[in-house]
Backbone bond lengths (Angstrom), bond angles and torsions (degrees), N, CA, C in turn:
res aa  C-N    CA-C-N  psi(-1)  N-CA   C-N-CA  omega(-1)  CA-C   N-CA-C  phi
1 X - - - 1.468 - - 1.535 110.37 -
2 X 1.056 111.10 -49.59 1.542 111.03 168.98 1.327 128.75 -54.65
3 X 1.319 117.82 -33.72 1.703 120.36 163.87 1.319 90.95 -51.29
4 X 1.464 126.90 -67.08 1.509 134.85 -106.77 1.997 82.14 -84.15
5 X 1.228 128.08 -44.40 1.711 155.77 160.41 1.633 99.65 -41.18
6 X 1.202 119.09 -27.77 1.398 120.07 -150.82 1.971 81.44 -111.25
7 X 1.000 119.21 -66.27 1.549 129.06 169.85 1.543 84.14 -27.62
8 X 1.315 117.79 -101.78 1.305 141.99 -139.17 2.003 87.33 -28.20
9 X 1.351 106.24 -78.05 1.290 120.82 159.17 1.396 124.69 2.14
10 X 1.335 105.76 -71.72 1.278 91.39 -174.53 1.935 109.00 -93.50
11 X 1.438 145.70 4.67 0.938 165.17 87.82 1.725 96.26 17.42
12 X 1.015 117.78 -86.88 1.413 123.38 177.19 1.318 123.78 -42.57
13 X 1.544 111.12 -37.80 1.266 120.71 179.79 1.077 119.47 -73.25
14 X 1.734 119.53 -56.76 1.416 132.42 153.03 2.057 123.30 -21.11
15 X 1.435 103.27 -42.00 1.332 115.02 -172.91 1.785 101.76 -88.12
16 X 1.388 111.79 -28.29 1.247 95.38 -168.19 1.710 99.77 -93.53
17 X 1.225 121.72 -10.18 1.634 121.70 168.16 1.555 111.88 -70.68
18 X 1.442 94.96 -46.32 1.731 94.70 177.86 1.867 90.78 -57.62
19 X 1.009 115.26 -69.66 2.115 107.92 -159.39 0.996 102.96 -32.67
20 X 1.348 120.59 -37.12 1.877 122.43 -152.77 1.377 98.17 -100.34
21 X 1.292 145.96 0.23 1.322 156.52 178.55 1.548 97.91 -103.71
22 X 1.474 124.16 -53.92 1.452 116.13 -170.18 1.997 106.31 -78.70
23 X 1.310 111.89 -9.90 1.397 122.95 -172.73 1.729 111.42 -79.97
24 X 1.677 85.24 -38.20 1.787 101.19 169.38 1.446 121.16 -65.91
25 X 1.551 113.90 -38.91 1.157 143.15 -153.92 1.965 92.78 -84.46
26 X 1.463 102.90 -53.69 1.675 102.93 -151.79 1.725 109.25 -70.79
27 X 1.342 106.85 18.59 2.073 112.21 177.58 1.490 79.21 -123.68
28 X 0.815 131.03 -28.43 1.623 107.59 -159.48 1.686 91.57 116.50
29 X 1.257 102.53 176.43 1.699 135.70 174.30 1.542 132.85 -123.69
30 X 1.161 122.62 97.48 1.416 144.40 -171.83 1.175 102.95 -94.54
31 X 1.907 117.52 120.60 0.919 154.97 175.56 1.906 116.25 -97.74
32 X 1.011 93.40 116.94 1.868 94.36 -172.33 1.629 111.52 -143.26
33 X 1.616 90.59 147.99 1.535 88.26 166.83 1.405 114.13 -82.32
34 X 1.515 117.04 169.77 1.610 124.86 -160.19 1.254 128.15 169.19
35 X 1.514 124.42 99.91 0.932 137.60 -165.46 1.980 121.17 -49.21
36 X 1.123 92.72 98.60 1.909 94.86 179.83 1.533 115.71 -36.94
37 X 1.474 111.11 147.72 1.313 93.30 -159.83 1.961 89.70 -82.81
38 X 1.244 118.28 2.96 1.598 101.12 159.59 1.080 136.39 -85.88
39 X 1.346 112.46 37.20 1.360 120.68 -153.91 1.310 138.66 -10.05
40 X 1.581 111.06 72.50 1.431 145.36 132.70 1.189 117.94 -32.36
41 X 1.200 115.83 -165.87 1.464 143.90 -174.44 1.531 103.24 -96.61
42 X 1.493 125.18 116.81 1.112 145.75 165.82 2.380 110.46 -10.36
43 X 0.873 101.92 94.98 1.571 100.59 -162.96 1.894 104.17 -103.12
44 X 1.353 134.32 170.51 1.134 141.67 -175.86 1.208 118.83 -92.54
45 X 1.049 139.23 107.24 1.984 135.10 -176.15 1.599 102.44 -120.19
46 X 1.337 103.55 144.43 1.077 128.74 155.18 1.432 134.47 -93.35
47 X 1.366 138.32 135.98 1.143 137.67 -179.15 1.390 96.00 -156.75
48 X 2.085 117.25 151.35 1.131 150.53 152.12 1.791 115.22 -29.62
49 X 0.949 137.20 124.48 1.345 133.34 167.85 1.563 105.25 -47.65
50 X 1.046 115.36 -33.83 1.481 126.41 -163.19 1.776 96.58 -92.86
51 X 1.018 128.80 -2.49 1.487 130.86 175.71 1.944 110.48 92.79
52 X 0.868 106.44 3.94 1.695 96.05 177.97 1.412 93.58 -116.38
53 X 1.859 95.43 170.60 0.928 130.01 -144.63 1.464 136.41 3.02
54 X 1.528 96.66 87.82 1.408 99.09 157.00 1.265 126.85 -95.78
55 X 1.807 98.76 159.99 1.216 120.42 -158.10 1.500 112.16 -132.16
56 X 1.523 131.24 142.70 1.372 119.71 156.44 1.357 107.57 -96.12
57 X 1.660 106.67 148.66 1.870 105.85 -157.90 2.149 78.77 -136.65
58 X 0.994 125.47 11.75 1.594 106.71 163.68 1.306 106.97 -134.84
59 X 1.428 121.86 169.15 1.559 116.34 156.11 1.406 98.34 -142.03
60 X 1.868 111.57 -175.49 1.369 100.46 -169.11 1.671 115.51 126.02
61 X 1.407 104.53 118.99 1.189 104.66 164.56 1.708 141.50 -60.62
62 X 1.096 106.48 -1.98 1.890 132.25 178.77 1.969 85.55 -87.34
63 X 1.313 95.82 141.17 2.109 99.21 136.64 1.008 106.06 -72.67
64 X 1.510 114.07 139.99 1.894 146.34 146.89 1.286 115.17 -78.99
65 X 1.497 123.02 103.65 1.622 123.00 -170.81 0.935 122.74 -144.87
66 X 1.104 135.15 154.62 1.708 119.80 -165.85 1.653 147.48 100.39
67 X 1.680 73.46 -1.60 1.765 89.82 -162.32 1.688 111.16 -52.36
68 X 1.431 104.59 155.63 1.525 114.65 167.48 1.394 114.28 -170.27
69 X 1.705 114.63 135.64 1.240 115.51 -155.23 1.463 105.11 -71.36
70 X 1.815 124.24 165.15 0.858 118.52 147.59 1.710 125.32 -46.98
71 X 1.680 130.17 -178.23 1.446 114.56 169.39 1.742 102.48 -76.02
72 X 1.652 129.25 -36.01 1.278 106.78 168.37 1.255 131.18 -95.68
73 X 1.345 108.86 26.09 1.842 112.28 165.19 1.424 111.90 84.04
74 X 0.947 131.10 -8.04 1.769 158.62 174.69 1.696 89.20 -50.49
75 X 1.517 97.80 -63.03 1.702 84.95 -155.72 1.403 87.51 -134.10
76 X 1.759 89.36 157.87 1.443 112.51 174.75 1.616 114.29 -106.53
77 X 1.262 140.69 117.91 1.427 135.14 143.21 1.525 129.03 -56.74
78 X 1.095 119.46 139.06 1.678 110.25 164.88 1.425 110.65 -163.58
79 X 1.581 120.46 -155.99 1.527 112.26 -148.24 1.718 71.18 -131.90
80 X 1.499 120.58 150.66 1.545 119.66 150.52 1.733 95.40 -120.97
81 X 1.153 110.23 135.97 1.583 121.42 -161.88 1.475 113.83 -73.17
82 X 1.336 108.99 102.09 2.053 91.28 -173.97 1.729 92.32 119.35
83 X 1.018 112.81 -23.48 1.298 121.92 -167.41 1.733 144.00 -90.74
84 X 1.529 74.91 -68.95 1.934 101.85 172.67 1.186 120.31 129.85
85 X 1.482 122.32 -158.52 1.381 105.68 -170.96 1.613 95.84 -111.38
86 X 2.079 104.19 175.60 1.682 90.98 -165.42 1.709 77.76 -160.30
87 X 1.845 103.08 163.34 1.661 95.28 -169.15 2.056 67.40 -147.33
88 X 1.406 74.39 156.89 1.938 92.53 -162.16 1.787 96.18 -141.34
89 X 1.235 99.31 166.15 1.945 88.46 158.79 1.266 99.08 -123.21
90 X 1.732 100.45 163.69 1.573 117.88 -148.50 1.340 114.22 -45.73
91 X 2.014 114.22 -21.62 1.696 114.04 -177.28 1.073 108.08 -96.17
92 X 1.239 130.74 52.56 1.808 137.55 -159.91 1.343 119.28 40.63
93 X 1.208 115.38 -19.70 1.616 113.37 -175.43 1.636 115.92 -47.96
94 X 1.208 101.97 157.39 2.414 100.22 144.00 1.696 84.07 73.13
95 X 1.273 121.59 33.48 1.874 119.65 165.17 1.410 110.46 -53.77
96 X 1.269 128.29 118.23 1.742 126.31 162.92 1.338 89.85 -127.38
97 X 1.763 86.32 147.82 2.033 98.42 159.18 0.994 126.21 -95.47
98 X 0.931 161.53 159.31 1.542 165.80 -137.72 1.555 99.28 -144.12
99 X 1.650 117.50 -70.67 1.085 129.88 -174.93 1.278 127.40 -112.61
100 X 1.635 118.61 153.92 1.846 117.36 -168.12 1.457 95.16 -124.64
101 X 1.374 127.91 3.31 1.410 92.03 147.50 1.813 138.35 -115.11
102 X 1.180 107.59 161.79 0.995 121.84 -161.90 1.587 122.94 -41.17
103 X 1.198 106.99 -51.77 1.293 138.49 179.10 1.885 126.77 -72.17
104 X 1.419 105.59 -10.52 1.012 118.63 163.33 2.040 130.01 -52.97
105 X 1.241 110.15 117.02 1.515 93.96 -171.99 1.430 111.12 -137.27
106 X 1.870 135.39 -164.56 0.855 110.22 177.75 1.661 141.03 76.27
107 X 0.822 123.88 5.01 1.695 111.10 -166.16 1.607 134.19 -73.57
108 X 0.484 168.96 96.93 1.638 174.56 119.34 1.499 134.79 -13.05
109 X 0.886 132.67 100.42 1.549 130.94 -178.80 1.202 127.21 -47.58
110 X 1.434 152.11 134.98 1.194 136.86 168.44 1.831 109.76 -63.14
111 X 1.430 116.62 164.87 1.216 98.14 175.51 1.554 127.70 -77.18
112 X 1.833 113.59 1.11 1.612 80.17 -175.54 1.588 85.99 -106.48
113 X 1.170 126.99 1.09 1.532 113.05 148.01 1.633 106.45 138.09
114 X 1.400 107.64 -1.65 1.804 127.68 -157.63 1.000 107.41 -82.96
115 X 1.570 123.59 -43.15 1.542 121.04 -170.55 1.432 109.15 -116.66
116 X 1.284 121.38 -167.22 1.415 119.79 -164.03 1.372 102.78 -163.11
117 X 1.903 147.50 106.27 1.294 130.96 172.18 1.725 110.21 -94.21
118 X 0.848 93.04 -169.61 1.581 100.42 -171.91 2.091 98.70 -178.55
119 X 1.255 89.97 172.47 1.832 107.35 169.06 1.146 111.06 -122.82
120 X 1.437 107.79 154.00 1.370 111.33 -166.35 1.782 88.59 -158.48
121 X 1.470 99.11 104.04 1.711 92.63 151.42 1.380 146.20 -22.43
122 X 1.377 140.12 95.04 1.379 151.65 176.33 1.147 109.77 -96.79
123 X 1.455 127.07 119.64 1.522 122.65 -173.71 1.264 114.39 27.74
124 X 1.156 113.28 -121.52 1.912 114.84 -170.18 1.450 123.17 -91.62
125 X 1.488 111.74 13.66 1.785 124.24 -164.58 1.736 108.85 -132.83
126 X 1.066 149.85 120.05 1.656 135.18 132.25 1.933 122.18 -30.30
127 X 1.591 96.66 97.96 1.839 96.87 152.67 1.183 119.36 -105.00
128 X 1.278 111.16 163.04 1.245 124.91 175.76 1.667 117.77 -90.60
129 X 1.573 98.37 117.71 1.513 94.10 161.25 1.612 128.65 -113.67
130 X 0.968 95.61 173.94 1.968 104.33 178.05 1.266 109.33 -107.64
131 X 1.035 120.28 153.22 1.554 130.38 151.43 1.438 122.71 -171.37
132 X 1.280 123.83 170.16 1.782 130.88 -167.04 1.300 86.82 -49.93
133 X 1.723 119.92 157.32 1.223 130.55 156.80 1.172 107.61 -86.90
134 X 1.518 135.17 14.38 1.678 132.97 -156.68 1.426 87.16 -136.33
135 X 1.687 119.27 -10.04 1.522 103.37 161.34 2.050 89.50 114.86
136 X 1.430 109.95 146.99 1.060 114.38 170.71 1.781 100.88 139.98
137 X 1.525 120.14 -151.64 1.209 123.83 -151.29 1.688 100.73 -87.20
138 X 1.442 120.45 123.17 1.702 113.68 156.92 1.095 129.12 -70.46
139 X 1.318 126.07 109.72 1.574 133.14 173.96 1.350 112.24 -86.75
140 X 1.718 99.69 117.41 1.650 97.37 175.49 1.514 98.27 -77.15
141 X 1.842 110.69 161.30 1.399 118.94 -157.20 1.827 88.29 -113.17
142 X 1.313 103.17 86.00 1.585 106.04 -170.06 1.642 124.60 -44.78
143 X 1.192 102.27 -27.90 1.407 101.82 -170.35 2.217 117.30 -89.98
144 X 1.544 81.18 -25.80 1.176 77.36 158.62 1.937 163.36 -70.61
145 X 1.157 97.92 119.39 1.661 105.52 -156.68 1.737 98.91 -28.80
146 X 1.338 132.33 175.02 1.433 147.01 146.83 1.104 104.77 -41.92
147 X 1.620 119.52 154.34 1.744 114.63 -156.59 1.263 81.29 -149.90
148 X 1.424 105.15 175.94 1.497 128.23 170.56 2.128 96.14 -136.93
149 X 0.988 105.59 -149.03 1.510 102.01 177.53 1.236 142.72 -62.01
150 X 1.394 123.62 95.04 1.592 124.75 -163.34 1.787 115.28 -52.73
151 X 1.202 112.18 164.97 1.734 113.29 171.88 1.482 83.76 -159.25
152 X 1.868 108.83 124.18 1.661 102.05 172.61 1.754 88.95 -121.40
153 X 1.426 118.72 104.58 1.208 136.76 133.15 1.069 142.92 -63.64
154 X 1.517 127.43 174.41 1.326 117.32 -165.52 1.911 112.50 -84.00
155 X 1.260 96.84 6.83 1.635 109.05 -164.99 2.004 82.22 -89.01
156 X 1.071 119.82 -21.50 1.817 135.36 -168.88 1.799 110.89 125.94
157 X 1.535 106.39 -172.38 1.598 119.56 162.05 1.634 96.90 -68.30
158 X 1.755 93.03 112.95 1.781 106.36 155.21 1.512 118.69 -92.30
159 X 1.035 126.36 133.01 1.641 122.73 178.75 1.702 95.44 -131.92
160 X 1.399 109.55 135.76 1.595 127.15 135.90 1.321 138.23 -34.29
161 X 0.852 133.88 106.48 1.585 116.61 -178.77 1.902 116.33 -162.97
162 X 1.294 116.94 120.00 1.271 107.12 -172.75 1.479 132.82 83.06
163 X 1.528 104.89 -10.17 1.586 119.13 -178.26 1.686 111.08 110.81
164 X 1.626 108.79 2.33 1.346 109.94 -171.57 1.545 103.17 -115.37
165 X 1.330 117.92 -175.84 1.869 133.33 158.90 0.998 102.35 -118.29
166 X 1.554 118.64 122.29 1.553 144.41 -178.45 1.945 115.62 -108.23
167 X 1.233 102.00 122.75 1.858 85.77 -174.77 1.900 77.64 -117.57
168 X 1.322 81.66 131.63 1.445 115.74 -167.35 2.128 111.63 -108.29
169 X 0.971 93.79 145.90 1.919 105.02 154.50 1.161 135.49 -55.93
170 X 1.385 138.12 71.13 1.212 141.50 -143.37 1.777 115.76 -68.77
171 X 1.759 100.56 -10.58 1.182 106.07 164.61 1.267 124.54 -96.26
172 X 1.506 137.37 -20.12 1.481 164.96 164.78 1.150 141.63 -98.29
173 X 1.469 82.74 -31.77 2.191 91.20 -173.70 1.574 118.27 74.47
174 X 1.224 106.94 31.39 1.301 110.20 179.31 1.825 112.94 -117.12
175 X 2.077 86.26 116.62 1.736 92.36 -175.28 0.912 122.01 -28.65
176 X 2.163 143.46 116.40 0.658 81.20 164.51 2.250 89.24 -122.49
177 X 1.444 102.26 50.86 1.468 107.56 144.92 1.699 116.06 -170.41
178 X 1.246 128.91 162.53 0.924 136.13 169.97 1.759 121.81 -103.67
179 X 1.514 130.55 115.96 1.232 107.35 -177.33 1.580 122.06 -102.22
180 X 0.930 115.40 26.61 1.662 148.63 175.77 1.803 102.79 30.07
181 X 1.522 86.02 57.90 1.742 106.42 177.43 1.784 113.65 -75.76
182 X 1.227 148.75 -137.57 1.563 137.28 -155.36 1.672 91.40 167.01
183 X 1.334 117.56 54.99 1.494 134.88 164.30 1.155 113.17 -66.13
184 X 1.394 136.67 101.32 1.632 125.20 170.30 1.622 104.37 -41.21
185 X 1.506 103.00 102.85 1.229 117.10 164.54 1.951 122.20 -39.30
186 X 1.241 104.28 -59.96 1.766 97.54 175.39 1.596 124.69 -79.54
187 X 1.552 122.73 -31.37 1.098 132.03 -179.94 1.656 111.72 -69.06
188 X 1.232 111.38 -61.50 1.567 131.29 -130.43 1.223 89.99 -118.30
189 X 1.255 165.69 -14.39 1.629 141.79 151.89 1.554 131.96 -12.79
190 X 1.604 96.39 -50.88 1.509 122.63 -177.04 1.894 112.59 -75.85
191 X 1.070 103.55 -12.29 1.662 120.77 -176.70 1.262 121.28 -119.85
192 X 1.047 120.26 -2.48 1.604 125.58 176.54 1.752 99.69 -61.39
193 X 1.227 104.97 137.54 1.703 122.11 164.50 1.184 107.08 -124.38
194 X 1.070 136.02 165.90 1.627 159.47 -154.34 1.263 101.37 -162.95
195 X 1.921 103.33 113.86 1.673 122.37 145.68 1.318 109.93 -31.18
196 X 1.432 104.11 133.36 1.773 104.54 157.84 1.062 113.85 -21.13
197 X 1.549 110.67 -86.73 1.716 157.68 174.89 2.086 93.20 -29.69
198 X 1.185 134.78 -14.47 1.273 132.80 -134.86 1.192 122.54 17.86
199 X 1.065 118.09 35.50 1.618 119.33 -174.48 1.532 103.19 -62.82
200 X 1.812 122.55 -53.07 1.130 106.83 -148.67 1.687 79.04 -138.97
201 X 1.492 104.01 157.74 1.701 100.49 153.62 1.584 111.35 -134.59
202 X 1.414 105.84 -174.71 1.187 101.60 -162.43 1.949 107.26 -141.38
203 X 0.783 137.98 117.17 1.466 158.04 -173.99 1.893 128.99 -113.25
204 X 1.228 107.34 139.41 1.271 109.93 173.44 1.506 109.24 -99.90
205 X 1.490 114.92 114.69 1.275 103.43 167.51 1.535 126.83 -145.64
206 X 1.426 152.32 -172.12 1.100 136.28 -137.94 2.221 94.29 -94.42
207 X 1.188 105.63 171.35 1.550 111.82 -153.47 1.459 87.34 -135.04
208 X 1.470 120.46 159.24 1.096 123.81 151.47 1.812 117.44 -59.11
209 X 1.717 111.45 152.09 1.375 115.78 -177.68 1.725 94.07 -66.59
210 X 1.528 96.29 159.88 1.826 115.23 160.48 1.657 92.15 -82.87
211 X 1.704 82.06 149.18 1.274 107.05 -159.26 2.114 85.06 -86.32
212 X 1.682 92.32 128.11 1.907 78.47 179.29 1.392 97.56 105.36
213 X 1.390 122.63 -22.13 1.508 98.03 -156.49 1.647 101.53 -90.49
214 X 1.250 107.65 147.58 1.491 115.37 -169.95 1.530 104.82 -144.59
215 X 1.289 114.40 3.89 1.524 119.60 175.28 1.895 108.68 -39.46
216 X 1.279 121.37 -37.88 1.508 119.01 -164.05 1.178 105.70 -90.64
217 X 1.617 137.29 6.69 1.851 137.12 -177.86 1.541 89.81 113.00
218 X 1.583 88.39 -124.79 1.366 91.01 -157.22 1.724 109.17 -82.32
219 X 0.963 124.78 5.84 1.575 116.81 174.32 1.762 102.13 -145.79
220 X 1.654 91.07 160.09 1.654 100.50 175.87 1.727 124.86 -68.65
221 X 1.429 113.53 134.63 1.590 119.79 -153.97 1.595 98.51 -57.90
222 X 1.189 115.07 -174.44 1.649 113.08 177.81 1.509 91.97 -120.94
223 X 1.099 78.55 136.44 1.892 100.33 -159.77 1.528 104.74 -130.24
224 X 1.882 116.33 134.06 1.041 127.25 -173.80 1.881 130.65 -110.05
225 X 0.990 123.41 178.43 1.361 112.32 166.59 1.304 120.14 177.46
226 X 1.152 138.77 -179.18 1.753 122.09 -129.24 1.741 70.62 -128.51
227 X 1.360 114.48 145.19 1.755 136.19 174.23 1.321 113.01 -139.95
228 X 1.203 100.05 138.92 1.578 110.97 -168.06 1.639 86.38 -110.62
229 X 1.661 108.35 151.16 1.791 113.41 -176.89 1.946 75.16 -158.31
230 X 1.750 80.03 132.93 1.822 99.32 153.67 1.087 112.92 -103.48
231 X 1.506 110.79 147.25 1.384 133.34 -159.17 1.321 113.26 -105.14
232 X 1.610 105.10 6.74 2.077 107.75 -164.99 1.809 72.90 -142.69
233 X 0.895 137.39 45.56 1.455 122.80 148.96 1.595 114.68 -113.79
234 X 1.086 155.36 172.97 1.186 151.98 -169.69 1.453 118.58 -103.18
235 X 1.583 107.44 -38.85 1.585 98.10 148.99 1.003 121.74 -97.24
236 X 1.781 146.90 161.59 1.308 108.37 -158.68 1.691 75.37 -150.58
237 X 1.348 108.17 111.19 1.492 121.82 173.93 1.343 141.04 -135.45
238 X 1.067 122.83 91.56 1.319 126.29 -156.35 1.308 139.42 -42.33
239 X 1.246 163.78 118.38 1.290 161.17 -150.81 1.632 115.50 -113.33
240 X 0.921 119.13 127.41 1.367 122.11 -173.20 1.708 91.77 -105.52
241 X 1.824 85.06 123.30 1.915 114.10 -171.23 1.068 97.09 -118.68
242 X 1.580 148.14 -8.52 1.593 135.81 157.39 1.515 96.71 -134.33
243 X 1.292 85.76 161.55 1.814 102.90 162.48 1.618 104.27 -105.98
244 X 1.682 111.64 163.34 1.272 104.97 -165.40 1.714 119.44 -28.28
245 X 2.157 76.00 131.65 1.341 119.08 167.01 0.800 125.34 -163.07
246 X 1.705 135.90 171.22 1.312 136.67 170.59 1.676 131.67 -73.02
247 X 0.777 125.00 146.79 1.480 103.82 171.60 1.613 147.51 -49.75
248 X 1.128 121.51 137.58 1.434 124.64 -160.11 1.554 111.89 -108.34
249 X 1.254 100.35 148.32 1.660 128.77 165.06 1.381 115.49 -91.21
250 X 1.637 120.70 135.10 1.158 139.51 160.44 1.720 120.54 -46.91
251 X 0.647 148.50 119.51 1.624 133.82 142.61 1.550 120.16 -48.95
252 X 1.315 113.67 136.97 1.173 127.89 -177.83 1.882 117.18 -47.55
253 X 1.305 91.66 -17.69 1.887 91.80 174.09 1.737 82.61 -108.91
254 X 0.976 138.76 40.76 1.646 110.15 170.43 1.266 140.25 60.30
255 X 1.635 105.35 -10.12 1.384 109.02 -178.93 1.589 132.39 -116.94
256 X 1.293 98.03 13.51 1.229 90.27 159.29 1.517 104.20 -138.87
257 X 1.403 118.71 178.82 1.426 123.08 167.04 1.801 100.66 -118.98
258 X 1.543 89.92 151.67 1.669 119.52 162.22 1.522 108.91 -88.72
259 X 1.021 138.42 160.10 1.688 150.78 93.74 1.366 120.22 -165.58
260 X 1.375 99.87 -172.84 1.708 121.86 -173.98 1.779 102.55 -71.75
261 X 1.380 107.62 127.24 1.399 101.67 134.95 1.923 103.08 -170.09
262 X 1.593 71.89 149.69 1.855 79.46 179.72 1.393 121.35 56.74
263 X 1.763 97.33 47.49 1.493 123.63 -172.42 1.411 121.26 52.79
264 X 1.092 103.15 18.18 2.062 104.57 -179.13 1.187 95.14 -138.55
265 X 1.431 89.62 159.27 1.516 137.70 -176.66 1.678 108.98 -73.93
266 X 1.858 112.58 83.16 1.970 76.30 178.55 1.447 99.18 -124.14
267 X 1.675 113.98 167.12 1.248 116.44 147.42 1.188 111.40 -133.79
268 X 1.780 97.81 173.60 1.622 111.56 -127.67 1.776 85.24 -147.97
269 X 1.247 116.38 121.72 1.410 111.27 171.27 1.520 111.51 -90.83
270 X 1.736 103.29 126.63 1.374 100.99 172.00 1.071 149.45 -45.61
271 X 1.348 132.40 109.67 1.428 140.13 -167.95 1.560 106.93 97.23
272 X 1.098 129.60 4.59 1.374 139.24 157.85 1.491 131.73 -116.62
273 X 1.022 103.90 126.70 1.987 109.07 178.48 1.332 129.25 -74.39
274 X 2.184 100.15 -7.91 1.867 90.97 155.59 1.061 122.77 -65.01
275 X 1.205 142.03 149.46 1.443 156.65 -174.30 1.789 109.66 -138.48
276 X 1.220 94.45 166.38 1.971 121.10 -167.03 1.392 120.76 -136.40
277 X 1.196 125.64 88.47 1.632 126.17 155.94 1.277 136.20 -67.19
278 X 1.792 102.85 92.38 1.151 102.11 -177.12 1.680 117.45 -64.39
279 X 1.458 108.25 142.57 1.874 101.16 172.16 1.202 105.58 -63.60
280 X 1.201 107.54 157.60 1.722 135.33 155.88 1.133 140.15 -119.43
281 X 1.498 102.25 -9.45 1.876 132.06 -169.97 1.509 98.05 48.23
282 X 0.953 109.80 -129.99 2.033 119.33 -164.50 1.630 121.67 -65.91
283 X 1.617 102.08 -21.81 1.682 106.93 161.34 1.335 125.84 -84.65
284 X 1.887 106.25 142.98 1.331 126.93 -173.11 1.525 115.22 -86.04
285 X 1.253 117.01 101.47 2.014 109.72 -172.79 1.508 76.73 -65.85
286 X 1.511 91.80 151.43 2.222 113.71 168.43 1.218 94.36 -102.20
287 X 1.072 124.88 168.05 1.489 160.81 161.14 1.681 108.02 -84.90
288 X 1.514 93.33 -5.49 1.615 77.56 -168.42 1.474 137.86 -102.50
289 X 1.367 110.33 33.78 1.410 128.63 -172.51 1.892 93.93 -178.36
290 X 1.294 115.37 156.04 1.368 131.64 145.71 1.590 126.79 -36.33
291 X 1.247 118.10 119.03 1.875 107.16 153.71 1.389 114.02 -56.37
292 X 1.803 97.14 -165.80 1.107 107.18 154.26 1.509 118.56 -164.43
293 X 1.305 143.54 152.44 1.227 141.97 -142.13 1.191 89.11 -146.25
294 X 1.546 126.38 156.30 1.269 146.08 -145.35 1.814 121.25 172.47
């Protein structure tokens, strides 16, 4: 009887890991930075759209930032700060580096999954380079203007640059369109996300002061917030949908957004101001890099 109690048991257990695994699984999987509750160095976690199972997927005295899925969710890329860039699979396992310098950030997958760009400081500007996702030589993409955060979709490599979205030559860097978007040029380069669909993207950039606010001495602090702009409308003007926050990730259908603010995890369906706090229990999401959803 006690086996048979002991069966039943673990039977139950088995079924209720699978529910809570397929419950994590059935939104997709959001990848974020987040302060360990030993307060370490800023590390990478995973959690369920739906709030279960989270996971920490880096360790390490560097921050882990930057993450972004492969196109089949297999693997993750990201930046460790000081470090270089590094590609993992989605349960932290199978870590390789790609890159040794430090300063490397950003990375992006090509879409059929082979290559990988990123930015990398050149004298006084960020370019974008390419290289194998399986590891090998980085080619800076010469022709391409100074960048802020790459996204290579199936529309091509999108880059930031100047206050605009540039779809670029993934072998050269040579424009070859402009979508004459309204990117806060100094803030928001480094935070731009891109719709699947590219319909719309989304950026953190500086806000008008609160009226009153005197927190910084003698004048009001410079204060930011995350704006959503469509990219298929004819005027194309951005709307500010939070007040300070960190930068956000798309969902894989486009319709909702991820990010950090005010130490939590939320999402926010596009074009609507209900919002969702996912738990985290004892870990701090940062503000200080992008998720990513998958």
């Amino acid at each position: 009887m006690g086996r048979g109690v002991g069966f039943v048991v673990a039977a139950l257990s088995v079924l209720a890991l699978s529910a809570s695994a397929g419950a994590a699984s059935s939104e997709g999987l959001i990848v974020f930075p987040a302060a360990p509750a030993s307060g370490q160095a800023v590390q990478l976690y995973s959690v369920g759209a739906s709030g279960l199972g989270l996971k920490q997927l880096t360790t390490g005295s560097k921050p882990a930032l930057d993450p972004v899925f492969s196109p089949a969710g297999r693997k993750i890329a990201f930046a460790r700060f000081g470090v270089g860039i590094f590609t993992m699979n989605a349960d932290g396992s199978g870590l390789r580096r790609l890159t040794t310098n430090g300063r490397d950030a950003y990375p992006t997958w090509s879409p059929n999954g082979a290559k990988v760009a990123f930015v990398r400081p050149v004298g006084a500007a960020w370019r974008v380079f390419v290289m194998p996702a399986a590891g090998g030589k980085a080619t800076k993409l010469r022709q391409s203007p100074p960048a802020g955060r790459p996204s290579w979709t199936k529309a091509g490599l999108l880059v930031p640059t100047g206050g605009d979205l540039l779809r670029i030559d993934p072998k050269n860097g040579r424009v070859l369109k402009y979508y004459n978007a309204n990117i806060d040029a100094i803030w928001g380069l480094n935070s731009v996300a891109i719709a699947p669909t590219v319909s719309q993207l989304a950026y953190v950039g500086s806000r008008e002061p609160e009226s009153g606010d005197m927190e910084c001495g003698d004048g009001p602090c410079q204060r930011f917030g995350l704006y959503l702009e469509s990219l298929t409308a004819k005027k194309k003007k951005p709307k500010l949908i939070v007040k300070d926050t960190g930068s956000a990730a798309f969902s894989p259908d486009g319709k909702r957004l991820v990010f950090v603010t005010g130490g939590a995890l939320v999402v926010r369906p596009v074009g609507s101001t209900a919002r969702t706090t996912i738990p985290t229990g004892d870990v701090v999401p940062a503000e200080v890099g992008p998720p990513a959803w998958h």
